[in-house]
Structure formats: structure tokens, C-alpha cells
C-alpha positions as CSV (number, residue, x, y, z in Angstrom):
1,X,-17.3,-49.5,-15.7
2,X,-17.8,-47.5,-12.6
3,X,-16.0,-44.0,-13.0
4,X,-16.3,-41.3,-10.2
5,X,-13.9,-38.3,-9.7
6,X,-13.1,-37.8,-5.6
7,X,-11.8,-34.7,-4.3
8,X,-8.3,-36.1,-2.9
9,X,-7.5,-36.6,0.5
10,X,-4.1,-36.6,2.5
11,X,-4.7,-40.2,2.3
12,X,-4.0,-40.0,-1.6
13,X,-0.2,-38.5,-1.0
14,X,1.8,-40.8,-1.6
15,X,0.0,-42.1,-4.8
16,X,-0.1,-39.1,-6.5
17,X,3.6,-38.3,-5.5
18,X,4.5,-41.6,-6.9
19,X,2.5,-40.7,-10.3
20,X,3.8,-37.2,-10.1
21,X,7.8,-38.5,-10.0
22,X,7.2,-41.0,-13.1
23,X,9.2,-40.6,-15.9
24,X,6.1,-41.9,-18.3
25,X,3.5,-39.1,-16.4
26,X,6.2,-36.4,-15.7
27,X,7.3,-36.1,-19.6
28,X,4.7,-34.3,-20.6
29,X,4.7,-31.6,-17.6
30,X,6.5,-28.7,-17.2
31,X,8.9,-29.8,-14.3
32,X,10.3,-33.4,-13.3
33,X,10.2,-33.7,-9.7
34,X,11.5,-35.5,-6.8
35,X,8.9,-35.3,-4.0
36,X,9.1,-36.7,-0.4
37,X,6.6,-37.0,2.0
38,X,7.3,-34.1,3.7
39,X,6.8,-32.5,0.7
40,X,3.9,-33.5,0.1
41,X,2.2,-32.8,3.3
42,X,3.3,-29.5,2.7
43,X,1.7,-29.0,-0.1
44,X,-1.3,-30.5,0.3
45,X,-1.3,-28.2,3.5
46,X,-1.0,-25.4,1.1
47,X,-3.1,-26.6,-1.3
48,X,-6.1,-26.9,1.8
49,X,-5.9,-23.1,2.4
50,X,-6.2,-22.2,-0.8
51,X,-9.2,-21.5,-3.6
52,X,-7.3,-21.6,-6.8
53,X,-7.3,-25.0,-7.4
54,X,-9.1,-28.3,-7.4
55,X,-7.9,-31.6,-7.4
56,X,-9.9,-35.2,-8.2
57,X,-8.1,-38.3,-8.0
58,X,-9.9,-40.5,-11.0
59,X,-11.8,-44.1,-9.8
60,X,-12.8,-46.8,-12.3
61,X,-14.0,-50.0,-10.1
62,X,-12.8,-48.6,-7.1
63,X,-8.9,-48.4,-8.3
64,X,-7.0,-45.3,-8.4
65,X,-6.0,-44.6,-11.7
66,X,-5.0,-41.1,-12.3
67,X,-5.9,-37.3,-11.5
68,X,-7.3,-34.5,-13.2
69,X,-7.4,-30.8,-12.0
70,X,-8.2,-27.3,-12.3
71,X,-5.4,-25.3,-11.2
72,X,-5.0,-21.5,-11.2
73,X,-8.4,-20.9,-10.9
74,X,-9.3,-17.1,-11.5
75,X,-12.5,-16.1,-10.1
76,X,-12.1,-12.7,-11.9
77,X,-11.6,-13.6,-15.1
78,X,-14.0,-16.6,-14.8
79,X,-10.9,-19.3,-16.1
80,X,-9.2,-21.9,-14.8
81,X,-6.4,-24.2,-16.3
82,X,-7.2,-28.2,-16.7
83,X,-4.9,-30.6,-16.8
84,X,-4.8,-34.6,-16.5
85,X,-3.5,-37.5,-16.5
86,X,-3.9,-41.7,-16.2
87,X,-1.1,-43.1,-14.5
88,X,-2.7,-47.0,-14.6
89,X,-1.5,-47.6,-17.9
90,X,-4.7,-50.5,-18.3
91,X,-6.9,-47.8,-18.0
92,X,-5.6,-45.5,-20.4
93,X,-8.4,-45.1,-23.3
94,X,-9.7,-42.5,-25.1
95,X,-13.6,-43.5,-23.5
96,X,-12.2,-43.1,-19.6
97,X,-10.7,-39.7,-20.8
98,X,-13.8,-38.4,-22.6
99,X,-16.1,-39.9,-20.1
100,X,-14.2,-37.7,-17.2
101,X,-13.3,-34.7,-19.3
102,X,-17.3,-34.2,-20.7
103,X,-18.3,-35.2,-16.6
104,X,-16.2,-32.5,-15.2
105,X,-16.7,-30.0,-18.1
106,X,-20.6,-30.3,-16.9
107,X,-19.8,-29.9,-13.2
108,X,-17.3,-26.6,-14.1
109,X,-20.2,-24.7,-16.3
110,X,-23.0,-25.8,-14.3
111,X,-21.7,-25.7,-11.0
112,X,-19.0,-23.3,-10.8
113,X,-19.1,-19.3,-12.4
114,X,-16.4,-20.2,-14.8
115,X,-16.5,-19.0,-17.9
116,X,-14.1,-20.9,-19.8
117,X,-10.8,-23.6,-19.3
118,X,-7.5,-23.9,-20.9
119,X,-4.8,-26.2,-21.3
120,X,-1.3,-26.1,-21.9
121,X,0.4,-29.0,-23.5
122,X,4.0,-29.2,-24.2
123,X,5.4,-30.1,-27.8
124,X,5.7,-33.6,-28.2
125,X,2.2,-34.6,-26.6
126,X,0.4,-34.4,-30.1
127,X,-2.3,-37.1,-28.9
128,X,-3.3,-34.4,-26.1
129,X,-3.7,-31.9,-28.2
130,X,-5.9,-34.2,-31.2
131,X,-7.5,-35.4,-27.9
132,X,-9.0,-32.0,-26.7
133,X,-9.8,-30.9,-30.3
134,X,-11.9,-34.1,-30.5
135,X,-13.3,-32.6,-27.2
136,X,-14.1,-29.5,-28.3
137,X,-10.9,-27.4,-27.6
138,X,-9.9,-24.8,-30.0
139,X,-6.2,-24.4,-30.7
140,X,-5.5,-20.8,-29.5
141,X,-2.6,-20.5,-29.9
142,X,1.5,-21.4,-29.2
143,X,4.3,-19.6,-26.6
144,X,7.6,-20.5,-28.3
145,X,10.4,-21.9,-26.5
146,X,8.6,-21.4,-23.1
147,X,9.4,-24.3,-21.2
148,X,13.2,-24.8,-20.7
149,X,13.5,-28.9,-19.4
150,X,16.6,-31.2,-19.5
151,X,18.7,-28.9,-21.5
152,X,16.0,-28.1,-24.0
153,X,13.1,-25.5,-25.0
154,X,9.7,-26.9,-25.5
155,X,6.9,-25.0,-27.1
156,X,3.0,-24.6,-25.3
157,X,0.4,-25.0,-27.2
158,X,-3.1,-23.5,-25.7
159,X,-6.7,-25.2,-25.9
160,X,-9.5,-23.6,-24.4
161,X,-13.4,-24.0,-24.1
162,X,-15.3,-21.9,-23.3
163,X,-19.1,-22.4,-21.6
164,X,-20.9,-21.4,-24.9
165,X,-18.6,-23.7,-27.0
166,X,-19.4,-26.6,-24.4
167,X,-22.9,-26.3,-24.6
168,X,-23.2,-26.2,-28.4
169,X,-20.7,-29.1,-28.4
170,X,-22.0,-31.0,-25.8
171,X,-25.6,-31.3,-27.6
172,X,-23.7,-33.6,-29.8
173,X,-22.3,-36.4,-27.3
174,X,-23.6,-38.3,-24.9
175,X,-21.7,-40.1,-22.5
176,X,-21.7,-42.2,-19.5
177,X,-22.3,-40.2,-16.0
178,X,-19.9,-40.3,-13.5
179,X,-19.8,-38.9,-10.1
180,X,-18.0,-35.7,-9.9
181,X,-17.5,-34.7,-5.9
């Protein structure tokens, strides 16, 4: 299995606002959408000019499967906030998900000055959260009733990982490389 992590493109729009708009993918994030094109190229406008986040569309063969991402990237602080997900369902597995996660974790505390990542995953994804344990997440903790969606509150629980805890973890994996651009 080939696995590479590409920077997207405008080209990758309209896949990634068809992902983004999916009930199966949008469950588990904080907002439900519905996107145009318009939108899109908006954003991704947006997105361009900015330095607080960074986006990868995920590759396995040459197929589009999914995205992962660093978003509110804060070069003070030394943290950023990952998130991810694999839209292809026939690619979901729990070796494509370490393989890109432990990848990227590399390319963050070797090539960037971050210091440590987080995540924030709403109540109700309880694979996630065994998921980035089995990573080498620590729970840190839980905002109650943060997220209000379709008439409902949701709790956040927070994961995060520092560089230290990556390194000392990471001596105890190995992995298949992937390109991370």
C-alpha cells in the first residue's frame, strides 16, 4: 500500500466539500454543513493567505480517501489542533490511520517548532478517542455541554501529545513511511 499525504489543491474542492457535507463524516464534527462551490473557493482563498492551518488530502494507490489537518496553529504557544478523517469507507482501518497519524506526528516535531497537538472529539466518537490513546494521546480532559448540534449538547473530550511524549512513544512502534508534503 502506497500512502502519501499531499498538501491540497483547489483542484481537491469539490471532493473535500463532498466529504465535508456527509452525513457519515459530518457526525462527528462540530457543525453540519452545506457548502457550494463558491464557498469553497472562498475558503480555500482564505485558507491560502493564512498560516494557522494546514491541510493534506490522504492518498493510498493514488485514490483520494480522506483528509487530515492541523488547524489553529499557534506559533506562540507552540500547539496546533489535529483532526481527521477517511471518507472512502474501504480504506478505513486502524493501519492507514496509524500509518498517517505516526507519519505526520514525525513531520510536526521534526519539521515544524510545535511543541505539542490536541484533539477535540465529540461524545459519541468513543473509537477516536480509544484510537488516539492507542497513539499515545493522553486524555486531558472534557468541556461539558460545549457543542450545541441538532437540538442537543455534546461534550469535547481533549487528547494531546506532546513532542516529549511522541518521542518516548514513538521508540516503541514502527510503521510504514509515507510521504508527508
Amino acid at each position: 500500500m502506497n500512502i502519501s499525504l499531499k498538501r491540497i489543491t483547489e483542484d481537491d474542492l469539490e471532493i473535500l466539500m463532498h466529504w465535508r457535507m456527509r452525513p457519515d463524516i459530518s457526525k462527528h464534527m462540530m457543525t453540519d454543513v452545506t457548502l457550494t462551490m463558491d464557498m469553497q473557493r472562498k475558503w480555500f482563498a482564505k485558507y491560502q493567505a493564512s498560516d494557522d492551518e494546514i491541510r493534506w488530502i490522504v492518498n493510498v494507490d493514488g485514490v483520494q480517501v480522506g483528509s487530515i489537518y492541523l488547524i489553529d496553529i499557534n506559533q506562540r504557544h507552540k500547539r496546533a489542533e489535529i483532526g481527521v478523517y477517511i471518507a472512502e469507507k474501504k480504506y478505513r482501518s486502524l493501519n492507514l490511520l496509524l500509518t498517517i497519524h505516526w507519519n505526520l506526528f514525525d513531520w510536526i516535531f521534526n519539521e515544524t517548532e510545535l511543541h505539542r497537538i490536541y484533539g477535540l472529539i465529540m461524545e459519541g466518537n468513543e473509537g477516536m478517542i480509544r484510537f488516539n490513546i492507542a497513539n499515545g494521546h493522553q486524555i486531558e480532559g472534557k468541556m461539558i455541554d460545549h457543542i450545541y448540534k441538532n437540538g442537543k449538547y455534546y461534550d469535547l473530550n481533549i487528547v494531546g501529545l506532546t513532542k516529549q511524549r511522541w518521542q518516548e512513544f514513538r521508540e516503541t512502534v514502527t510503521y510504514q513511511k509515507c510521504e508527508v508534503e
